[in-house]
C-alpha positions as CSV (number, residue, x, y, z in Angstrom):
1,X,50.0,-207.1,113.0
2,X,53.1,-209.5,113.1
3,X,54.2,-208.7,116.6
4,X,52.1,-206.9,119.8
5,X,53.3,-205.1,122.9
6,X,51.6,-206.5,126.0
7,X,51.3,-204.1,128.8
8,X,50.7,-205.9,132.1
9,X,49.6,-204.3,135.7
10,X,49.0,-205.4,138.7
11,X,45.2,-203.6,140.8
12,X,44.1,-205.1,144.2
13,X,40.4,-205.0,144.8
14,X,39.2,-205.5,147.8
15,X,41.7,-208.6,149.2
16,X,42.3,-209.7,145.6
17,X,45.4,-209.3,143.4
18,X,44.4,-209.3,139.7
19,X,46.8,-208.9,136.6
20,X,45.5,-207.0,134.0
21,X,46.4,-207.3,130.5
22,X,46.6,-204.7,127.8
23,X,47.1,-205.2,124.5
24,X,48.6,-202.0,122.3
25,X,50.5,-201.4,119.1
26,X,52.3,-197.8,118.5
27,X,53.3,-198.5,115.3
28,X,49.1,-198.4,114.0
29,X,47.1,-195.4,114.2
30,X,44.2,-197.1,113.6
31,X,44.7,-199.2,116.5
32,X,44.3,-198.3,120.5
33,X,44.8,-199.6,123.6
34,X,42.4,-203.2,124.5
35,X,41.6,-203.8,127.2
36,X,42.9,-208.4,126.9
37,X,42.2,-210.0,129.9
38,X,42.1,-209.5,133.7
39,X,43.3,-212.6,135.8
40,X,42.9,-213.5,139.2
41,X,46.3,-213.6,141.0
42,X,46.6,-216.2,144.0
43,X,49.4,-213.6,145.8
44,X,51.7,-211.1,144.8
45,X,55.3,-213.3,145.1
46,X,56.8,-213.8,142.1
47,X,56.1,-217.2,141.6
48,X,52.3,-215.7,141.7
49,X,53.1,-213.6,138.3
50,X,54.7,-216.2,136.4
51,X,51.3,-218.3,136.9
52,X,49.0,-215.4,136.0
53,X,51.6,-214.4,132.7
54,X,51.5,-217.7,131.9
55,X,47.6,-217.9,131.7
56,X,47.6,-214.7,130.1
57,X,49.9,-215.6,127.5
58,X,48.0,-219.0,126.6
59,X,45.1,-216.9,125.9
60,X,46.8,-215.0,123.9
61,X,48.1,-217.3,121.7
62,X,45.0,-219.1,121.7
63,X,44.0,-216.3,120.1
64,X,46.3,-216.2,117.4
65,X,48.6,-213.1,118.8
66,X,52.1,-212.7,118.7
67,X,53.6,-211.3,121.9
68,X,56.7,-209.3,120.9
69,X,57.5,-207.0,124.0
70,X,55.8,-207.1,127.4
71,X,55.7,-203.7,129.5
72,X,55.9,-204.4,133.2
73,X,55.6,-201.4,136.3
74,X,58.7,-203.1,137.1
75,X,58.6,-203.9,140.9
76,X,61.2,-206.9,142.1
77,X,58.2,-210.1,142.1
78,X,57.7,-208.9,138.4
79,X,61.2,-208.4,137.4
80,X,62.0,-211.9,138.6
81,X,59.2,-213.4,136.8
82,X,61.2,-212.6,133.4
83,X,64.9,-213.5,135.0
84,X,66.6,-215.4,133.1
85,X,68.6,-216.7,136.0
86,X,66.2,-218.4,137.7
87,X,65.1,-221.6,136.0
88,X,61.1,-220.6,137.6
89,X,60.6,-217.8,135.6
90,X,58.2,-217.4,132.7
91,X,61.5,-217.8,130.5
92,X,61.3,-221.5,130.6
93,X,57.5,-222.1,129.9
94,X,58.8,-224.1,126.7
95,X,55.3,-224.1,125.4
96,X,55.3,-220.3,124.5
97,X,57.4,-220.0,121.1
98,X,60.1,-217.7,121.4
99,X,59.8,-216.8,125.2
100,X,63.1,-215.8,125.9
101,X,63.2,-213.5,122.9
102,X,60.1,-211.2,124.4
103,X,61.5,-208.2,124.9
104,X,60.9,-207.1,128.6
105,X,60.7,-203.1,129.1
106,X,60.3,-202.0,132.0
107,X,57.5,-199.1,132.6
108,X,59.3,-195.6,132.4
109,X,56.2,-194.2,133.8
110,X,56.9,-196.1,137.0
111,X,60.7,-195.5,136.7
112,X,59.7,-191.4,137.0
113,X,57.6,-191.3,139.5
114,X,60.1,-193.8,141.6
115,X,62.7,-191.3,141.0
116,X,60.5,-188.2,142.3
117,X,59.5,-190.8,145.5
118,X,63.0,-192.0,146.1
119,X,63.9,-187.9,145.9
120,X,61.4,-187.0,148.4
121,X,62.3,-189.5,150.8
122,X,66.2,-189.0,151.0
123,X,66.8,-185.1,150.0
124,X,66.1,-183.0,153.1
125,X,65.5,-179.7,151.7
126,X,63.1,-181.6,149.4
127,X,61.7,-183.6,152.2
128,X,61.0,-179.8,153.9
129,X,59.3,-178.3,151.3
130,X,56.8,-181.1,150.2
131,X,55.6,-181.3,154.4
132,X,54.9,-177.8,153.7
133,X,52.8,-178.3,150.8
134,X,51.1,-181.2,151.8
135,X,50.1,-179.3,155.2
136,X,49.0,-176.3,152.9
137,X,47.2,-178.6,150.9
138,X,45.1,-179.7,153.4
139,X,44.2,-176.8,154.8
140,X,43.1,-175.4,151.4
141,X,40.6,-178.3,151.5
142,X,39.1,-177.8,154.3
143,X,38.8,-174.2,153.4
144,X,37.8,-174.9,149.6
145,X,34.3,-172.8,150.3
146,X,36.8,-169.6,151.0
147,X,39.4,-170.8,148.2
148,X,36.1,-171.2,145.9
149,X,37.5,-174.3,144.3
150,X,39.2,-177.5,146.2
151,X,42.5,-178.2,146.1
152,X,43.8,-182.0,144.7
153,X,44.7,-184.5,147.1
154,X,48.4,-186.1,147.6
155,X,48.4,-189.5,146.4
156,X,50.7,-191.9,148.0
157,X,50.9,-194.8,144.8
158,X,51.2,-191.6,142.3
159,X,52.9,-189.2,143.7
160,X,53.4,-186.8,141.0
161,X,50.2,-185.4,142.1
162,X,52.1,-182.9,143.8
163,X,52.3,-180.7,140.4
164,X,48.6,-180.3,140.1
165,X,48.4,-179.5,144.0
166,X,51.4,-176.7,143.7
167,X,50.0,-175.4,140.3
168,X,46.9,-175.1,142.4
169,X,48.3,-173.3,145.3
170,X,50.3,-171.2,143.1
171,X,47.0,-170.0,140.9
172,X,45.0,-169.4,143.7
173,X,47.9,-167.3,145.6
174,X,45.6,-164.7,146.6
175,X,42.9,-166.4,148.3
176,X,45.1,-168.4,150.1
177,X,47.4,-165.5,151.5
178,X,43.4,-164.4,152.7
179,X,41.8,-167.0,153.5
180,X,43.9,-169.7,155.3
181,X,45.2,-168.9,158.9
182,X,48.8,-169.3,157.9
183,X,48.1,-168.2,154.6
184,X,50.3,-165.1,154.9
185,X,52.8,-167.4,155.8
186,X,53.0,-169.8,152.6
187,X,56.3,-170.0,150.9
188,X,55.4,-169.0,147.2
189,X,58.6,-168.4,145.9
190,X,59.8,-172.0,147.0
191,X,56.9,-173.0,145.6
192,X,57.7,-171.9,142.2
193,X,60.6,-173.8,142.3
194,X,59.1,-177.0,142.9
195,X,56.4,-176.4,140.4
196,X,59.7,-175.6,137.9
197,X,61.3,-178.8,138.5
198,X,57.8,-181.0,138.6
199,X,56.7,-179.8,135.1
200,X,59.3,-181.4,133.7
201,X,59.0,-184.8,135.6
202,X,55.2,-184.1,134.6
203,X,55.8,-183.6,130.7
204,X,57.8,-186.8,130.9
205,X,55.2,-188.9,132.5
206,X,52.6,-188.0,129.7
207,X,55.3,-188.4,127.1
208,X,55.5,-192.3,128.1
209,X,51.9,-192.6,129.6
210,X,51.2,-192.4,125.6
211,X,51.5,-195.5,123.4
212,X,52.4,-193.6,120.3
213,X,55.8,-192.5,122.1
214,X,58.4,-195.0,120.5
215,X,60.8,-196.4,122.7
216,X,63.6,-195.1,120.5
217,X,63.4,-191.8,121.4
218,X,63.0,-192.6,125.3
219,X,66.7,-191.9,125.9
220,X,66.6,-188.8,124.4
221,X,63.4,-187.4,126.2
222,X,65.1,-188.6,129.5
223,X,68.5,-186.7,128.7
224,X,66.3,-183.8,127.9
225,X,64.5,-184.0,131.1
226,X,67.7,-184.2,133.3
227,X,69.7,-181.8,131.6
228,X,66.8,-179.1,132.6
229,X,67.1,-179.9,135.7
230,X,70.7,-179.5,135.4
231,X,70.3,-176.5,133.7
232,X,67.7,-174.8,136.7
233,X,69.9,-175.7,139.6
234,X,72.8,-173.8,137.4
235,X,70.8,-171.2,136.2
236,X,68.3,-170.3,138.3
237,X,69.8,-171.9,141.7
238,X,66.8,-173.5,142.1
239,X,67.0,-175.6,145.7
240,X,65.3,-179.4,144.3
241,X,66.9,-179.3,140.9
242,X,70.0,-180.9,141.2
243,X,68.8,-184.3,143.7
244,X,65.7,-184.7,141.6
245,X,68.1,-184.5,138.1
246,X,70.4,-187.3,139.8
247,X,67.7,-189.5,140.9
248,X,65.9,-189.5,137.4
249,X,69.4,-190.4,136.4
250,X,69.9,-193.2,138.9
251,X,66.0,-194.4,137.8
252,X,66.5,-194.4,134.3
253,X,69.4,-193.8,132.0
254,X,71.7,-195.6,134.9
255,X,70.0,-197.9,136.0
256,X,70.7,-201.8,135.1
257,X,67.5,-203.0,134.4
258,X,66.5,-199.7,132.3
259,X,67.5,-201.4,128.9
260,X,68.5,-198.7,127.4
């Protein structure tokens, strides 16, 4: 192929920070996702990710590959590794051909599940109903042998978890009203709600989680997204609607860095 898309992530095992390289191309069926390279980062600062891009890159075109876009998660050390404002930054490694014309996109993926977090943290009523559910959750576990199945765990580096652990309160409503010594006391109908609001933050992470979605239509999925949010709190009144719709918003189609 001409041109790849390099997706890069950073995974800490044990005390080490290691960058992980990902090679995909949407525009091939035939083609999936490979696994590059993995390198060993020497911290986590920005400085730190230039280094380890740089290697990463010099094996790739060692290899004969042509970088054409680079996906990042997006966090500030890895944003300032591309900036073109600071004369550091892997934009003035003069020995990569056409580095400032790699086309830097950061990971929607990231951007969704920021804009759930950032929700959750800041919108009382939100706030309020995920305690609820993450109390509930854990007392489903612990009572999994009553339940008959066990209920997912809240993740704090992916929080949309929270849709499988609502679906699975929801769809096992009876044995929890039974079961669980506050079960009687479970707010379902809220519940609903968030599960309406979280299946469509869901749907859009596996839209971009899914190298065959073109970045062309991104905008479109988002505007989508937001406007049914829009449309529940209108609609239905539904209580988490409206902050979650405005901070996919401020995430996403308004944000600075979104590039789109």
């Amino acid at each position: 192929m001409p041109y790849i898309c390099v997706a890069i992530d950073e995974g800490t095992t044990l005390k080490y920070h290691n960058l992980h390289f990902v090679l995909e191309c949407p525009k091939s069926l035939e083609l999936k996702s490979y696994q590059f390279d993995t390198i060993r980062m020497k911290g986590s600062k920005a400085k730190h990710y230039v280094d380890s891009i740089y290697t990463g890159f010099k094996l790739l075109i060692a290899a004969k590959i042509n970088i054409g876009s680079i996906v990042c998660d997006g966090n500030t050390a890895q944003k300032k590794a591309f900036d073109v404002d600071w004369e550091e930054s892997i934009r003035y490694k003069e020995d990569i051909e056409d580095i400032k014309s790699i086309i830097y996109i950061p990971c929607l993926c990231h951007r969704v599940e920021n804009s759930y977090k950032s929700a959750a943290m800041k919108n009382e009523d939100l706030k309020s109903i995920l305690d609820i559910l993450h109390n509930v959750e854990e007392e489903c576990q612990e009572a999994s042998y009553l339940i008959g199945s066990t209920c997912p765990s809240h993740c704090t580096t992916r929080w949309l978890y929270d849709y499988d652990i609502v679906t699975f309160i929801i769809k096992n409503k009876e044995n929890i009203s039974k079961n669980l010594i506050h079960g009687n006391e479970v707010p379902f109908e809220l519940f609903v709600h968030l599960r309406k609001c979280l299946v469509i933050l869901k749907t859009l992470l596996l839209l971009f989680e899914t190298p065959k979605t073109k970045f062309q239509f991104a905008f479109t999925y988002l505007e989508r997204g937001i406007n049914a949010l829009f449309e529940l709190s209108r609609e239905q009144k539904n209580p988490y609607a409206s902050c979650l719709a405005y901070s996919l918003q401020s995430y996403t189609l308004f944000s600075a860095e979104s590039g789109l």
